[in-house]
PyMOL Python script that loads the backbone (N, CA, C, O; Angstrom):
from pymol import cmd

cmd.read_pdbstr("""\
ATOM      1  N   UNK A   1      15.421 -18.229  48.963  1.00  0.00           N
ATOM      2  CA  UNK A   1      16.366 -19.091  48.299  1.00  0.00           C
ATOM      3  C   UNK A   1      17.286 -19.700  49.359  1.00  0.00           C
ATOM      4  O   UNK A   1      17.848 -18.959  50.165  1.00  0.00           O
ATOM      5  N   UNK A   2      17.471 -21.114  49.386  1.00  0.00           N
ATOM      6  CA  UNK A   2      18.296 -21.636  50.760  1.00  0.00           C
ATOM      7  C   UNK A   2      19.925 -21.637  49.877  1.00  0.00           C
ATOM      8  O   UNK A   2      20.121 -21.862  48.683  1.00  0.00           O
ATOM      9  N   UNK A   3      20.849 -21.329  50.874  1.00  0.00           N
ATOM     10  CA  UNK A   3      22.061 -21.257  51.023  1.00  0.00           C
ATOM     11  C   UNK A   3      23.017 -21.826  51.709  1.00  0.00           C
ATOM     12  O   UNK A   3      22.610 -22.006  52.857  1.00  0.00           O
ATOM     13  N   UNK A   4      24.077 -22.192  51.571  1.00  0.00           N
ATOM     14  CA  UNK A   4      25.089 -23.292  52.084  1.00  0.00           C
ATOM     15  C   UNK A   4      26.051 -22.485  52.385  1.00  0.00           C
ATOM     16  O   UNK A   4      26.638 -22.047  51.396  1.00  0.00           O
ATOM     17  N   UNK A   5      26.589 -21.978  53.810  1.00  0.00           N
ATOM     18  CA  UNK A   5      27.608 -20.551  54.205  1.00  0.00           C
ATOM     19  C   UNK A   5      28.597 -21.581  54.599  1.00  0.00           C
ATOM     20  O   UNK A   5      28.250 -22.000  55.703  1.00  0.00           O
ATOM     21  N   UNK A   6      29.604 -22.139  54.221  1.00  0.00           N
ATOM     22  CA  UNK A   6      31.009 -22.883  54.699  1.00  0.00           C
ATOM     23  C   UNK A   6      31.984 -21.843  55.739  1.00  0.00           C
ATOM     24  O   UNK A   6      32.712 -21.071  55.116  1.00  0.00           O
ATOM     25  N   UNK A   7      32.014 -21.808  56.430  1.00  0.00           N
ATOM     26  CA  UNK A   7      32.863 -21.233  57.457  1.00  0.00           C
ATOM     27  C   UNK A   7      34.394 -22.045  57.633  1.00  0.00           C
ATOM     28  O   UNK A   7      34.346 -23.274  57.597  1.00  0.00           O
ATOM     29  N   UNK A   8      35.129 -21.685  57.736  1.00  0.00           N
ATOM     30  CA  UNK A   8      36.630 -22.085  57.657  1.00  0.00           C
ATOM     31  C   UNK A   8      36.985 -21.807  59.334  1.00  0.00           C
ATOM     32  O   UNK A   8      37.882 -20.963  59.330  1.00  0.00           O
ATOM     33  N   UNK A   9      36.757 -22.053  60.289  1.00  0.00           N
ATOM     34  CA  UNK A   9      37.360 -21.805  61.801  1.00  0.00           C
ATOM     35  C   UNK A   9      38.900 -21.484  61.787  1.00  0.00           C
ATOM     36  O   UNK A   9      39.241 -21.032  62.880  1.00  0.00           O
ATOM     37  N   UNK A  10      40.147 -21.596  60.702  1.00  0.00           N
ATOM     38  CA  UNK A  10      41.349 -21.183  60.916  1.00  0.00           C
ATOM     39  C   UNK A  10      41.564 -21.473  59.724  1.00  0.00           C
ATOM     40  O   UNK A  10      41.496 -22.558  59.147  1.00  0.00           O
ATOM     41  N   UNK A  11      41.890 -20.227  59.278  1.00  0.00           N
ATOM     42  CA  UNK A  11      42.033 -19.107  59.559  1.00  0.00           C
ATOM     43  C   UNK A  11      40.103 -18.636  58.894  1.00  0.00           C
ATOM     44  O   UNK A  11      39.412 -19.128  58.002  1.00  0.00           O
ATOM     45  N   UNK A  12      39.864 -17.507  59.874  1.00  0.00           N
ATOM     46  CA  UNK A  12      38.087 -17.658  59.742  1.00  0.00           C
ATOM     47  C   UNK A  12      38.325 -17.241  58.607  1.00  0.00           C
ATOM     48  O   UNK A  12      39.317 -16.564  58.336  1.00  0.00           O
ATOM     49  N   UNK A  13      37.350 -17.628  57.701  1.00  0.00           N
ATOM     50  CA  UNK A  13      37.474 -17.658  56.067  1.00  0.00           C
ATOM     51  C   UNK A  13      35.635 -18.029  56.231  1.00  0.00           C
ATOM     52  O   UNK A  13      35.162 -18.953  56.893  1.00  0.00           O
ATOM     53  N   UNK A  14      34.874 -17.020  55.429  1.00  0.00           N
ATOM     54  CA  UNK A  14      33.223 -17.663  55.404  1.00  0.00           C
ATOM     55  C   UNK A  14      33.018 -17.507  53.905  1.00  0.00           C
ATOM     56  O   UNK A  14      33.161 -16.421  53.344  1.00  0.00           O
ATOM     57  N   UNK A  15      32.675 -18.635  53.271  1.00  0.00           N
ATOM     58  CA  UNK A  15      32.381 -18.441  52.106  1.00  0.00           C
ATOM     59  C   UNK A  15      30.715 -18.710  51.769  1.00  0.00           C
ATOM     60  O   UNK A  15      30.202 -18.825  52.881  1.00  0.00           O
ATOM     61  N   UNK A  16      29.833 -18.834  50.904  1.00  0.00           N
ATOM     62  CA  UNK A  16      28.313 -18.667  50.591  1.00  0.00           C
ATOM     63  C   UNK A  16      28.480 -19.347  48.904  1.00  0.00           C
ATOM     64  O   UNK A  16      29.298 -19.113  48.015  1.00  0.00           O
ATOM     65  N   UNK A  17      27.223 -20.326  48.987  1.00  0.00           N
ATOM     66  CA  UNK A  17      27.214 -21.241  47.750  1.00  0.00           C
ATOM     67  C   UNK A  17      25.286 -21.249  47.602  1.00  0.00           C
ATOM     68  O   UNK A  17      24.510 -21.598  48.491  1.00  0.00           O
ATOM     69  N   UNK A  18      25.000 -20.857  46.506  1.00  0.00           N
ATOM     70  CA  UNK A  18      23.736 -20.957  46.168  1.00  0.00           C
ATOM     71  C   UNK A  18      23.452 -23.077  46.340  1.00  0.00           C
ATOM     72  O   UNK A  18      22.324 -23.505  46.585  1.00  0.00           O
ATOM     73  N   UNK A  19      24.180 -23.658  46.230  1.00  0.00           N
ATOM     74  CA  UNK A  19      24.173 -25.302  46.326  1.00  0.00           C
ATOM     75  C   UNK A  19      25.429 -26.258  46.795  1.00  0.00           C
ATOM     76  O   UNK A  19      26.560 -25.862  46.514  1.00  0.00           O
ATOM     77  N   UNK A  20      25.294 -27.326  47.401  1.00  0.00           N
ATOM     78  CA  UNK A  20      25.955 -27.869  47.919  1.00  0.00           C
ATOM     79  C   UNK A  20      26.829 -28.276  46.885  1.00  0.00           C
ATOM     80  O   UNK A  20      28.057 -28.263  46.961  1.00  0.00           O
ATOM     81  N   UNK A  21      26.218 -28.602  46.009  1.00  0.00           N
ATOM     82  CA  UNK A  21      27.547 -29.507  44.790  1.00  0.00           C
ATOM     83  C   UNK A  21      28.624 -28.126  44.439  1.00  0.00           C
ATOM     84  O   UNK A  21      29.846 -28.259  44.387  1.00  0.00           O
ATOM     85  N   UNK A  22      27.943 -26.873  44.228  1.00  0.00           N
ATOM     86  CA  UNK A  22      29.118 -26.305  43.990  1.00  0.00           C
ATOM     87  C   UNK A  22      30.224 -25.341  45.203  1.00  0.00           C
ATOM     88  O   UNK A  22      31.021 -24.423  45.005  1.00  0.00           O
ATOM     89  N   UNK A  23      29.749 -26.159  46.615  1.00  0.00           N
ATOM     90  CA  UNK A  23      30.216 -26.015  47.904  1.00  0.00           C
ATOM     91  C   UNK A  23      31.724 -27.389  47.585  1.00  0.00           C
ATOM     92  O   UNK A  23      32.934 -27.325  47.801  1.00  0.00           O
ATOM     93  N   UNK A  24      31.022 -28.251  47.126  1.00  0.00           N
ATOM     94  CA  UNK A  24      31.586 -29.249  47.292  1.00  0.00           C
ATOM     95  C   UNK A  24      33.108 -29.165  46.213  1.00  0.00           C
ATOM     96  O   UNK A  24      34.304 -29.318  46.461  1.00  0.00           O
ATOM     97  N   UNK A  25      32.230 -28.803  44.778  1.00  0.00           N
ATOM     98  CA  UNK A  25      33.847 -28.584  43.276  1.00  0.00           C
ATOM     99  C   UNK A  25      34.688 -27.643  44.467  1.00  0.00           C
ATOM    100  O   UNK A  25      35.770 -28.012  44.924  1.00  0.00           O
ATOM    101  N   UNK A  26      33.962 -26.302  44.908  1.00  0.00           N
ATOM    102  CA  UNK A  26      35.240 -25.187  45.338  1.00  0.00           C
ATOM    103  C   UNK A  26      36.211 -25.414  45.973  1.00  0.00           C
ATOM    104  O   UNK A  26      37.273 -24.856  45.699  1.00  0.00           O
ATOM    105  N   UNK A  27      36.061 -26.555  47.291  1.00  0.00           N
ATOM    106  CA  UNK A  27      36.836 -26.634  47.799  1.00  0.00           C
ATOM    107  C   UNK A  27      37.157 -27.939  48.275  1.00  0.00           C
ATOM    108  O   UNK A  27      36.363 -28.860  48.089  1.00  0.00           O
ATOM    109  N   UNK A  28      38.756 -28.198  49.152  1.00  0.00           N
ATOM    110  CA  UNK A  28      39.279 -28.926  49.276  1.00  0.00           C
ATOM    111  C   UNK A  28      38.526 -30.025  50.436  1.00  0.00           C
ATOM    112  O   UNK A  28      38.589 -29.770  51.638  1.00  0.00           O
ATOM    113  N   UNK A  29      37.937 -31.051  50.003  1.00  0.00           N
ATOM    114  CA  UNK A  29      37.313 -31.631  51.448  1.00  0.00           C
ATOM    115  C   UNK A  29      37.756 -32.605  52.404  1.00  0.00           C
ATOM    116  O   UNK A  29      37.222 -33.510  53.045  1.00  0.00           O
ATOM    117  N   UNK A  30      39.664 -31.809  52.211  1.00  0.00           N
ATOM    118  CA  UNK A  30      39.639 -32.935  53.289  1.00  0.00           C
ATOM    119  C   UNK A  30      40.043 -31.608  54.247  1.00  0.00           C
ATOM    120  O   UNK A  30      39.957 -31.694  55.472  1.00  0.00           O
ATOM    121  N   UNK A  31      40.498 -30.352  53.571  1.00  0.00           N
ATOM    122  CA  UNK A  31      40.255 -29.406  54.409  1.00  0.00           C
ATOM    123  C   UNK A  31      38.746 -28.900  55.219  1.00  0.00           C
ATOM    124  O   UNK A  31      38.690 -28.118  56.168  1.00  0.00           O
ATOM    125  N   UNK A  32      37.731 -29.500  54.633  1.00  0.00           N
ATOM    126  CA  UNK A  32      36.720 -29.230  55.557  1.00  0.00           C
ATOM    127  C   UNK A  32      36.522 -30.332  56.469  1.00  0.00           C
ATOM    128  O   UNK A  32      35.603 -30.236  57.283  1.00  0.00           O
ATOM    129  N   UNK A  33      37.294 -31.431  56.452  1.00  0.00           N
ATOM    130  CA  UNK A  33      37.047 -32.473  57.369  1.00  0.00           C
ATOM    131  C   UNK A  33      35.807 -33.610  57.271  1.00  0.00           C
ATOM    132  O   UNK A  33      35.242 -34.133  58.231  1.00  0.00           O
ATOM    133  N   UNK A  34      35.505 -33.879  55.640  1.00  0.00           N
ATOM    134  CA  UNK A  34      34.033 -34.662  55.009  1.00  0.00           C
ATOM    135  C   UNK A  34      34.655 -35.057  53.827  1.00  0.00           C
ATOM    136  O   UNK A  34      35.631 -34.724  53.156  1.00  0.00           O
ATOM    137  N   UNK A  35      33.610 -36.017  53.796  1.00  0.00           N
ATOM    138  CA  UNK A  35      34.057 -36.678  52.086  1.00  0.00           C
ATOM    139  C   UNK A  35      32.586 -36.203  51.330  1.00  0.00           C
ATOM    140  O   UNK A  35      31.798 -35.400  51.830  1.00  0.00           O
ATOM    141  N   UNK A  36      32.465 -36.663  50.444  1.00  0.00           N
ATOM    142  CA  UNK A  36      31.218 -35.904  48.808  1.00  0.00           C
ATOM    143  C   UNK A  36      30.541 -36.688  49.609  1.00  0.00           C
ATOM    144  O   UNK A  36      29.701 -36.114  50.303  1.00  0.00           O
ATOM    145  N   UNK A  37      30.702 -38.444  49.796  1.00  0.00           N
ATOM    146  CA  UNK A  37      29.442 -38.746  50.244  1.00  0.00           C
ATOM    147  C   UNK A  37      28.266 -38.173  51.359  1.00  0.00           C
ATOM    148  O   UNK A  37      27.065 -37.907  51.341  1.00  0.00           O
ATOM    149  N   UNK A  38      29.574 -38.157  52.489  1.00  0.00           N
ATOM    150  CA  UNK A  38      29.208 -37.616  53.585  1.00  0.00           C
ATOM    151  C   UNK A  38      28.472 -36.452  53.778  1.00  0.00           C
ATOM    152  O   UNK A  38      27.663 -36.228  54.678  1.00  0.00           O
ATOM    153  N   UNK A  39      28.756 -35.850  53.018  1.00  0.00           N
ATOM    154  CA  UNK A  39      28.111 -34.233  53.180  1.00  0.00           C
ATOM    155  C   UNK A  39      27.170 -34.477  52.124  1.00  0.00           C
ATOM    156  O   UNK A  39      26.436 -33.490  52.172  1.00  0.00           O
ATOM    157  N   UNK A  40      26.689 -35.365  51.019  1.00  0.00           N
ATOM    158  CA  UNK A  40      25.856 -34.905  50.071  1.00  0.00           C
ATOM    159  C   UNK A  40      24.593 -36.029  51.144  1.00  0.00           C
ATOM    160  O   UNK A  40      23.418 -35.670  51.067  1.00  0.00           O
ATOM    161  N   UNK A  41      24.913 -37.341  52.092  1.00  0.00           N
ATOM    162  CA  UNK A  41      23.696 -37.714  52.793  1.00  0.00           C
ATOM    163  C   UNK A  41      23.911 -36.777  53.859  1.00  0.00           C
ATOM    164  O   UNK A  41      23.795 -37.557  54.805  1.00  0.00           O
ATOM    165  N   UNK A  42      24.138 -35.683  54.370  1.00  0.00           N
ATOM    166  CA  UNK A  42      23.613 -35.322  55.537  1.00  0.00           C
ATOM    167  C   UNK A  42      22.362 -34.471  55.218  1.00  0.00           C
ATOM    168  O   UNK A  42      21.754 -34.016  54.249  1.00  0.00           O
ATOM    169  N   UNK A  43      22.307 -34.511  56.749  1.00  0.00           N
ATOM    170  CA  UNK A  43      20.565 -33.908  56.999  1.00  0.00           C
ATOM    171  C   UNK A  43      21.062 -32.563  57.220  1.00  0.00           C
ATOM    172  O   UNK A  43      21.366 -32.495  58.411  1.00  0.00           O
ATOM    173  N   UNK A  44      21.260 -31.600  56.707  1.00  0.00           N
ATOM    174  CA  UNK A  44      21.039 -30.030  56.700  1.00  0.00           C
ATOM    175  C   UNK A  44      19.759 -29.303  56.806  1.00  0.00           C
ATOM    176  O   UNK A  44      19.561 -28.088  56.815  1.00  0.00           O
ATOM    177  N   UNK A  45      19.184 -29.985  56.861  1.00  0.00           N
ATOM    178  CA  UNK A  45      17.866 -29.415  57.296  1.00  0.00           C
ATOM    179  C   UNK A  45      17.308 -29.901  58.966  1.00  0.00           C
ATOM    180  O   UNK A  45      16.183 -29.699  59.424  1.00  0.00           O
ATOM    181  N   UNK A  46      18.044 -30.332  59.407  1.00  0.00           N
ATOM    182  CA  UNK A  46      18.171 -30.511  60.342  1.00  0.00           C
ATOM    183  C   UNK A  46      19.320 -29.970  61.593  1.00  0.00           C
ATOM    184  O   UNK A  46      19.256 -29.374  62.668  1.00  0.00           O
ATOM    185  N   UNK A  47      20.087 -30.414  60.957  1.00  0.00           N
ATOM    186  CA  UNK A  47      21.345 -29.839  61.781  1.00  0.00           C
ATOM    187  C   UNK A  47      22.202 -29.512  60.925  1.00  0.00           C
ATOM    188  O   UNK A  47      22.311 -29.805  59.734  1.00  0.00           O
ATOM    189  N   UNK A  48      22.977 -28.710  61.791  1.00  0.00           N
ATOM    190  CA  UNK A  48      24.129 -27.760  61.037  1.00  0.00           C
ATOM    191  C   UNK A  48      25.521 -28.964  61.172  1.00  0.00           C
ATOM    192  O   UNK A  48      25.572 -29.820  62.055  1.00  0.00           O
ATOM    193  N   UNK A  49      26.693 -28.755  59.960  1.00  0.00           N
ATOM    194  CA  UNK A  49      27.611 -29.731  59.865  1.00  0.00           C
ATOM    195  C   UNK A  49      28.833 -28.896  60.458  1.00  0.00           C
ATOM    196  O   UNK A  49      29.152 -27.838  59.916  1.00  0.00           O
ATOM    197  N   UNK A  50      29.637 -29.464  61.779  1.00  0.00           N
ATOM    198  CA  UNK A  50      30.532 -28.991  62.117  1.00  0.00           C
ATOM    199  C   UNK A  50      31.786 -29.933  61.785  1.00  0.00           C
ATOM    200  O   UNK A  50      31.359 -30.671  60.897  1.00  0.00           O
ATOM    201  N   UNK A  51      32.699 -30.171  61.966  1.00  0.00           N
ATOM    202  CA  UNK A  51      34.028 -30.386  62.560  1.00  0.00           C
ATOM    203  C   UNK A  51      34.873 -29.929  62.867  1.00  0.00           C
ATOM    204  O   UNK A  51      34.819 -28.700  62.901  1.00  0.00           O
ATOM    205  N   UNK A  52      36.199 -30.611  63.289  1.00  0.00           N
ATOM    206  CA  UNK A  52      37.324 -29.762  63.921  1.00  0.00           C
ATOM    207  C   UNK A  52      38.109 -28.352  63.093  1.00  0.00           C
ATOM    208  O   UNK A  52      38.997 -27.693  63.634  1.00  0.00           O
ATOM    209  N   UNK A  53      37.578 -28.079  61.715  1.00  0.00           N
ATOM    210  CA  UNK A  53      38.124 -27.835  60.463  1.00  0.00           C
ATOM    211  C   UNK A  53      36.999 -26.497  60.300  1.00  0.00           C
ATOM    212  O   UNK A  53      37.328 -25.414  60.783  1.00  0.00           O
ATOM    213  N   UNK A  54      36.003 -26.607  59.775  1.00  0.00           N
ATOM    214  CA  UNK A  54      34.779 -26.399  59.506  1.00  0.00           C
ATOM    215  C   UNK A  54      33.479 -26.436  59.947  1.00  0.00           C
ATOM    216  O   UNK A  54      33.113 -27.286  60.759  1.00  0.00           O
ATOM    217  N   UNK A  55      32.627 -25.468  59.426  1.00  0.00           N
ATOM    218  CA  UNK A  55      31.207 -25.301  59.693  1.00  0.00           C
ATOM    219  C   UNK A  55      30.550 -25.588  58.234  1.00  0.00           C
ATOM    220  O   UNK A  55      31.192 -25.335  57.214  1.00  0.00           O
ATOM    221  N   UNK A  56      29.436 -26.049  58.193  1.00  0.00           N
ATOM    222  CA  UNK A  56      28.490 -26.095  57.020  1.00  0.00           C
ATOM    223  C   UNK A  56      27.086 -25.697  57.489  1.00  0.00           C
ATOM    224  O   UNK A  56      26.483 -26.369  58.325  1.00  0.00           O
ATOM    225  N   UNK A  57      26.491 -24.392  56.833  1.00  0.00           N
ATOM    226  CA  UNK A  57      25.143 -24.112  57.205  1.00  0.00           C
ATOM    227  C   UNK A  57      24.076 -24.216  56.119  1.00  0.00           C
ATOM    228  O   UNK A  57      24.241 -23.572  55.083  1.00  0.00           O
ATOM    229  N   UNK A  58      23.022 -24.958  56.276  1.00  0.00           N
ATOM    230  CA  UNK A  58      21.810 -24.445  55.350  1.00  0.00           C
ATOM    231  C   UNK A  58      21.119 -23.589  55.806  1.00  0.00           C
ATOM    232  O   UNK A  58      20.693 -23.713  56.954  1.00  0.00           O
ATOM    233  N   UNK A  59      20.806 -22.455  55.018  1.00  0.00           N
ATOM    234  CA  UNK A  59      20.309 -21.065  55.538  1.00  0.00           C
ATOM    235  C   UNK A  59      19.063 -20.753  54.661  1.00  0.00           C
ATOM    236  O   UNK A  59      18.613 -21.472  53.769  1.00  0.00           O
ATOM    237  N   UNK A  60      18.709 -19.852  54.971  1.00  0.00           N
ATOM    238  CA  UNK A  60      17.140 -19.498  53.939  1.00  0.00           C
ATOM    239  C   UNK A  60      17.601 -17.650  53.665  1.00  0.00           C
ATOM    240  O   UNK A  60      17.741 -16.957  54.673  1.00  0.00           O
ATOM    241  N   UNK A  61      17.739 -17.206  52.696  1.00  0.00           N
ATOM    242  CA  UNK A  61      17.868 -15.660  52.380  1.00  0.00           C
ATOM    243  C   UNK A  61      16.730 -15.182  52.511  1.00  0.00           C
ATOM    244  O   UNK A  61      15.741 -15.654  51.950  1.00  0.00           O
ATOM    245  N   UNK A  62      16.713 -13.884  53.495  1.00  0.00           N
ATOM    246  CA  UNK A  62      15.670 -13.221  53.759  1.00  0.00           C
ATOM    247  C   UNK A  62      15.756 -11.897  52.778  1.00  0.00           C
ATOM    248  O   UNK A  62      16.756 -11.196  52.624  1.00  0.00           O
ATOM    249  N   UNK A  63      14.543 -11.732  52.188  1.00  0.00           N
ATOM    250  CA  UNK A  63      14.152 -10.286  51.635  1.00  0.00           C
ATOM    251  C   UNK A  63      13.681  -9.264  52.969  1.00  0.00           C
ATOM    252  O   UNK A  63      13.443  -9.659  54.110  1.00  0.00           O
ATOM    253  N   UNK A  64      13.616  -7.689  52.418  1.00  0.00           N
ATOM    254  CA  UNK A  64      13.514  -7.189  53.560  1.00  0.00           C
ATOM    255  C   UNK A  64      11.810  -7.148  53.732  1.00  0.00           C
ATOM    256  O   UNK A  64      11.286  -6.931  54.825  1.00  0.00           O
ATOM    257  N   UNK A  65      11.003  -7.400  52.438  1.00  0.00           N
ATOM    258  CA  UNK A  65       9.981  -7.706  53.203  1.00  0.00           C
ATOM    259  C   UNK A  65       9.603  -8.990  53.697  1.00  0.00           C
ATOM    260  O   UNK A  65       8.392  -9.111  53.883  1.00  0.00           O
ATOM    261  N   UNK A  66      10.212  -9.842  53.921  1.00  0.00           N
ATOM    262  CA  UNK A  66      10.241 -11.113  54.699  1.00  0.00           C
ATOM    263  C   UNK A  66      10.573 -10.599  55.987  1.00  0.00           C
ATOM    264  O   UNK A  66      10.284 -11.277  56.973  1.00  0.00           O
ATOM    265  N   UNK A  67      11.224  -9.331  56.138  1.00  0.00           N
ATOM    266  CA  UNK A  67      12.290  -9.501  57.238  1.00  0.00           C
ATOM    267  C   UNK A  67      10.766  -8.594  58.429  1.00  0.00           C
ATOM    268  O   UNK A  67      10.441  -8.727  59.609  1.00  0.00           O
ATOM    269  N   UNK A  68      10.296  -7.811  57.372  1.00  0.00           N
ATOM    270  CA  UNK A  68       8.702  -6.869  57.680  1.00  0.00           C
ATOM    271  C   UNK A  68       8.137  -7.700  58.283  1.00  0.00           C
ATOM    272  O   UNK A  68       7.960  -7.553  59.493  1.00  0.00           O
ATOM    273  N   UNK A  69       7.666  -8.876  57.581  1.00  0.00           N
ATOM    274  CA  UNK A  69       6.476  -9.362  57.775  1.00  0.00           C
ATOM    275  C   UNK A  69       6.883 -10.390  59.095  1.00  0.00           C
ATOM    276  O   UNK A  69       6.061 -10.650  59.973  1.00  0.00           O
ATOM    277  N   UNK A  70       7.859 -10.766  59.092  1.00  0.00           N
ATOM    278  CA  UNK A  70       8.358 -11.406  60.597  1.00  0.00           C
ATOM    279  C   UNK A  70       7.943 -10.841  61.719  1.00  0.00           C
ATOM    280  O   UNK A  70       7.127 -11.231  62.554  1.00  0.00           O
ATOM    281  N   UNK A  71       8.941  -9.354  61.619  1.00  0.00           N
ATOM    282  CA  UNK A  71       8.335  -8.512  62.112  1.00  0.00           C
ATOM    283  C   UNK A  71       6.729  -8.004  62.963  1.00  0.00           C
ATOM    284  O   UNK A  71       6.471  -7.468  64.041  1.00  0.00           O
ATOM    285  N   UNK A  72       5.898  -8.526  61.778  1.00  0.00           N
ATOM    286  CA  UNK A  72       4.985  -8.549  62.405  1.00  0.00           C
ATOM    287  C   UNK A  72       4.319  -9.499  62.755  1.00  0.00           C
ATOM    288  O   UNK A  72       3.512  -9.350  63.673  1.00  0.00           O
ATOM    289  N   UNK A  73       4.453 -10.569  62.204  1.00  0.00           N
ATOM    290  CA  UNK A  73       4.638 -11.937  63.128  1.00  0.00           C
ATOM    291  C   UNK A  73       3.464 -12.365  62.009  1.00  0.00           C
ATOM    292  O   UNK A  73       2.497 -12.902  62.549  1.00  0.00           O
ATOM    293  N   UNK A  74       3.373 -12.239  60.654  1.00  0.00           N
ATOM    294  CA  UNK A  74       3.056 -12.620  59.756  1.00  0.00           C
ATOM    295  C   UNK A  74       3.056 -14.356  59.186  1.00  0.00           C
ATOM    296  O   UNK A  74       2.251 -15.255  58.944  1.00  0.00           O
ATOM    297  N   UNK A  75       4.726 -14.062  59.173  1.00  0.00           N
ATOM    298  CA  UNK A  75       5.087 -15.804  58.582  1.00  0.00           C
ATOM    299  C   UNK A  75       6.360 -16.428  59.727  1.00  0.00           C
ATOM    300  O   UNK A  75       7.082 -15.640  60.337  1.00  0.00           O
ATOM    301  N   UNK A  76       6.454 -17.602  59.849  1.00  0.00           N
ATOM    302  CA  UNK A  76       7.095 -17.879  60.693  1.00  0.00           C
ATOM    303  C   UNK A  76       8.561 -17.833  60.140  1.00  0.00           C
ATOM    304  O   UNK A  76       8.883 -17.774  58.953  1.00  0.00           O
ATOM    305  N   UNK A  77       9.732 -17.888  61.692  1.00  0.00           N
ATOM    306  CA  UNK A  77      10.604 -17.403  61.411  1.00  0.00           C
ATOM    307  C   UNK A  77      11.519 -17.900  60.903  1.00  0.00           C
ATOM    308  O   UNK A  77      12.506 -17.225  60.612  1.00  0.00           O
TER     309      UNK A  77
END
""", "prot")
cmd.dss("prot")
cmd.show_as("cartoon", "prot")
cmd.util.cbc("prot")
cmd.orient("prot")
């Protein structure tokens, strides 16, 4: 299941959103340093969203047998 981890750089504050839109209602965006548009066209699958304010990550949740089978070099990482 992919995940959206908002990191707060000051005061460190990390919060976790199953989706961007409800990354976006929670919080204040001019405290993350983006507007709705901005962050709803970026490429997160590409690169991670920083600014002077904030981090934005798209992440993938690992099970622990995902974490096995890596491990054994099963599925990629």
């Amino acid at each position: 299941m992919k995940v959206f981890v908002l990191i707060y750089q000051r005061p460190l504050l990390v919060k976790t959103y199953s989706s961007l839109s409800a990354l976006i209602e929670d919080n204040d965006l001019d405290e993350i340093g983006a507007s709705r548009s901005k962050l709803e066209k970026y490429p997160f699958n590409k690169f991670n969203y920083v600014s002077n304010r904030a981090i934005i990550i798209k992440s993938q949740t690992l099970t622990a047998g995902d974490v096995r089978k890596q491990k054994l070099g099963l599925i990629n990482k």
